[in-house]
matplotlib code that plots the C-alpha trace (Angstrom):
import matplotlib.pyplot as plt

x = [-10.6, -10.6, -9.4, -7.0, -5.3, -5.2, -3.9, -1.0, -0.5, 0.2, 2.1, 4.3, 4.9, 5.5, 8.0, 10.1, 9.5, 10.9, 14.4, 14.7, 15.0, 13.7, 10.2, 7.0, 3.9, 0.4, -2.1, -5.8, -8.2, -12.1, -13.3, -16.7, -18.2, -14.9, -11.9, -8.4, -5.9, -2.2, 0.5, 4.4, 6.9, 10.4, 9.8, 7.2, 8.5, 9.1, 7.2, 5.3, 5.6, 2.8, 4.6, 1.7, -0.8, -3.5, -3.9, -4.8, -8.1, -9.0, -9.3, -10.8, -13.4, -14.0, -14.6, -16.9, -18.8, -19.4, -20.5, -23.0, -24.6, -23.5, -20.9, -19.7, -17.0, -17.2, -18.4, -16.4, -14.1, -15.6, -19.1, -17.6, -15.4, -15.9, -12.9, -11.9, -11.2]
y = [-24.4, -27.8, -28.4, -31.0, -28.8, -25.8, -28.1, -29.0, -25.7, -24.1, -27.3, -26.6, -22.6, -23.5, -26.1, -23.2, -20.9, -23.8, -24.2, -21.1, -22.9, -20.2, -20.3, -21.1, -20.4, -20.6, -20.5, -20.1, -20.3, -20.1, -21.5, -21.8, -21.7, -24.8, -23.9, -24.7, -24.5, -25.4, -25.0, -25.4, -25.5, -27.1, -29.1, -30.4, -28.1, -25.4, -22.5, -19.8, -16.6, -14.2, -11.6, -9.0, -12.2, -10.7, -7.9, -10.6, -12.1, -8.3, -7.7, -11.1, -10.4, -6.8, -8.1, -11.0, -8.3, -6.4, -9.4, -10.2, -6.4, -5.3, -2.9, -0.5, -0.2, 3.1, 4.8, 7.0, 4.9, 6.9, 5.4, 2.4, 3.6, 6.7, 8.4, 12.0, 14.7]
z = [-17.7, -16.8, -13.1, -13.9, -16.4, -13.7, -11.5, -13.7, -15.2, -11.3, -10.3, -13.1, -12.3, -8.3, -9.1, -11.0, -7.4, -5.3, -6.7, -4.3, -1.1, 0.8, -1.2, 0.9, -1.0, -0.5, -2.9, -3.0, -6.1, -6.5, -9.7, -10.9, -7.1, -6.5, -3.9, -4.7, -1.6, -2.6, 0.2, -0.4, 2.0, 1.9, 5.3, 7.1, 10.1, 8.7, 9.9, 7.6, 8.4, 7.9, 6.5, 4.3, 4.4, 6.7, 3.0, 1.1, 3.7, 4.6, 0.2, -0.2, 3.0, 0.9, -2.2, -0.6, 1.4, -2.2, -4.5, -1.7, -1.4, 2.0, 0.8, -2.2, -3.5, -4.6, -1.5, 0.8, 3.7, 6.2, 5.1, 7.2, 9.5, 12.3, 11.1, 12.1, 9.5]

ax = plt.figure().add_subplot(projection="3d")
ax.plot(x, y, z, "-o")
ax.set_aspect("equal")
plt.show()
């Protein structure tokens, strides 16, 4: 997909969100080996709040750590982590 046409095509979808004036959104895309970081908010000063954001790096570290070999993930949890039965 051609980056300009992404770009247009999520443009298009976030300007729908924000009509709610309460929408903040972040976005984050990786596209043949490219990174895409869109970030709406209503004002400048508006704070973000993190609300269930630190899921999405903790999946995304995950999923790195298995494309690159140093984890499965199939195995067991307690492969990784000392965890009493």
């Amino acid at each position: 997909m051609d980056a300009l046409i992404a770009n247009n095509k999520i443009k298009e979808v976030i300007d729908k969100l924000l009509k709610n004036k309460h929408t903040e959104l972040s976005i984050g895309i990786v596209y043949d080996n490219q990174e895409y970081i869109f970030e709406y908010q209503k004002q400048s000063d508006d704070y973000y709040d993190i609300g269930s954001i630190s899921k999405i790096f903790t999946s995304l570290i995950i999923l790195k750590a298995a494309h690159n070999g140093v984890l499965n993930l199939n195995d067991e949890i307690n492969k990784y982590l000392d965890l009493d039965d």
